[in-house]
Every structure is written in C-alpha cells, then in structure tokens.
C-alpha positions, 0 to 999 in steps of 0.5 A: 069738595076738590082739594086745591094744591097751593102753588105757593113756593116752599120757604127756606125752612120748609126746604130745609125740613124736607131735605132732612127727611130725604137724607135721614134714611141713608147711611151717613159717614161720621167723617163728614160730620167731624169737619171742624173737629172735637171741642178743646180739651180743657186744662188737666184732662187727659184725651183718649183717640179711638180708632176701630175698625173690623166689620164691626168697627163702625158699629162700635165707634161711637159706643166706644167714645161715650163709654171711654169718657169720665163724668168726673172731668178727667178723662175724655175721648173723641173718634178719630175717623181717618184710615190713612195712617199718615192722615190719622196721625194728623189727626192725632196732633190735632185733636190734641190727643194724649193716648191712642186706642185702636180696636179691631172688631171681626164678628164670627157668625153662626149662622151661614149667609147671617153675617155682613148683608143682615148686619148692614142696616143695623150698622147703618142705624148705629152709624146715624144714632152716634153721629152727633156724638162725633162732631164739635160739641160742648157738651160732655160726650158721657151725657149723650145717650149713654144708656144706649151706647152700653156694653150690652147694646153694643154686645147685641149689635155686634153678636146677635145670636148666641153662638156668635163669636167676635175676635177683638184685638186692640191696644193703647198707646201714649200719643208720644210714642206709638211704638211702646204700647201701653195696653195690647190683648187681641181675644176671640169672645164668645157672644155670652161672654161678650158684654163683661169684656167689652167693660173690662177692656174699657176699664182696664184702657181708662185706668192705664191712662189714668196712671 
C-alpha cells in the first residue's frame, strides 16, 4: 500500500508548532523575551534588579531572580539585561526598581580545555529554561520552578568538577544611590563550598534590603 502525502497547505497553528520546533534548539537571548518589561511592583513590596555576568553570568541570571523573590509578598526581583551601563541605568528607572544587585560569576576550572566550549551547551540550556521567568508575568517568579533554580543547581552549573574554583564578586546597592553600596564582598570558592555561599549571599542581599 504506497503512502500518499497531502498536498493540503499547513494552517496557522500547524506553522506556528513547527517554528517552535526549529527554534527551541538555539540558544535564546533573555533580552529578546523582556520586551514589554516585568509586571508592576505592587504596593509596599520592595524590587531588587539583578544584573550578572562573568562566564557564568547567563547561567546564573535566572536562578538569581527566583531565589531573590519572597513567597510572602514583600520582596520581589526581576533581571536586568542590559550591558550598557547608560542603557541599564534606563533600565532601572523603569523597572521601578528599589536595590540593585550585580554579580560577577568567573569559573576556574580544573581540568584544561574543561571550561568555556564544554560549559557552552549547558549554559545555553539554562538560558532556554529561565527564559519565561524574564518576561511580563503575573505570576509570582518564586513559584516558577523554584526546585530547579536552587543553590545547589546553579552550584553544579557553575563548577561541575570538584575542584573547580569560581571567583564572585557582587555588591548591593539602593537605586537612589549607586555610589554607596549597601553590600559589597568578591571571594574565590571552592566548588565544595559553593552552594553554602551562594544561600548566604542571597540571604545576606535580602535581609539588607529588607532593613
């Protein structure tokens, strides 16, 4: 029995599914899917901006966001995606934002030739999974995923081999004023010992804007 192929033409949605198909492999840039911007901040809720960067910033972004927000209301974050500084600082006023965080992520690897080419498609992935969390939702970003988004995730994504070392430097600082940092430590980590500083820099951020 020979098998036919329709000439019928696809419909919308039948076009629509494909292209998403095609597209899902290819790494996505979050600053494409934040065109309109986050949701409003809601009345007496205090929004941290994260910005980070570094080789392991794009795989941190995202984990960073959703650790940062409260499930109680009171404290939410959103990404900033611009490296511009004068673009980003646009960025800032309008996000409405309260506190900035910036991060830098450097990963040391152990092992030669083990660092950027291998990391790529891992980063590239994280990048697709943390997209939605980047865009204009009503949802609280605390619920999406937050299992994923842990500090121990993010500590395997960005030193994978035990005797990785990452260098993170970040600091906090109030919208207002950038000049007078309400946070700042840079520290080189062990891979071990990565995971505990990641929740206690994220603690230590949350309870300084909280203040």
């Amino acid at each position: 029995m020979s098998s036919r192929i329709s000439s019928k033409p696809l419909s919308a949605v039948a076009l629509i599914a494909c292209g998403a198909v095609l597209l899902s492999g290819a790494p996505q840039d979050p600053a494409a899917n934040s065109g309109s911007g986050p949701a409003a901040k809601k009345p007496g809720v205090k929004r941290i901006c994260a910005f980070t960067s570094g080789t392991g910033g794009d795989a941190a972004r995202g984990p960073i966001v959703n650790m940062l927000t409260s499930d109680l209301g009171i404290l939410d974050a959103v990404a900033l995606t611009q490296r511009v500084d004068v673009l980003r600082q646009a960025e800032i006023k309008k996000d409405d934002c309260d506190f900035v965080f910036e991060a830098e992520f450097e990963t040391k690897t152990a092992k030669p030739g083990g660092g950027i080419l291998s990391r790529a498609s891992k980063v590239a992935g994280t990048v697709n999974s943390q997209a939605g969390s980047l865009g204009a939702s009503s949802a609280p970003q605390a619920n999406i995923g937050n299992a994923n988004n842990s500090a121990s995730n993010l500590s395997r994504d960005l030193a994978p081999d035990p005797k990785d070392k990452v260098r993170i430097a970040f600091k906090l600082y109030s919208a207002s004023n950038s000049k007078s940092p309400l946070l700042t430590r840079e520290k080189e980590v062990l891979a071990a010992d990565l995971q505990k500083y990641i929740e206690t820099m994220i603690n230590d951020v949350a309870n300084a804007a909280l203040k």
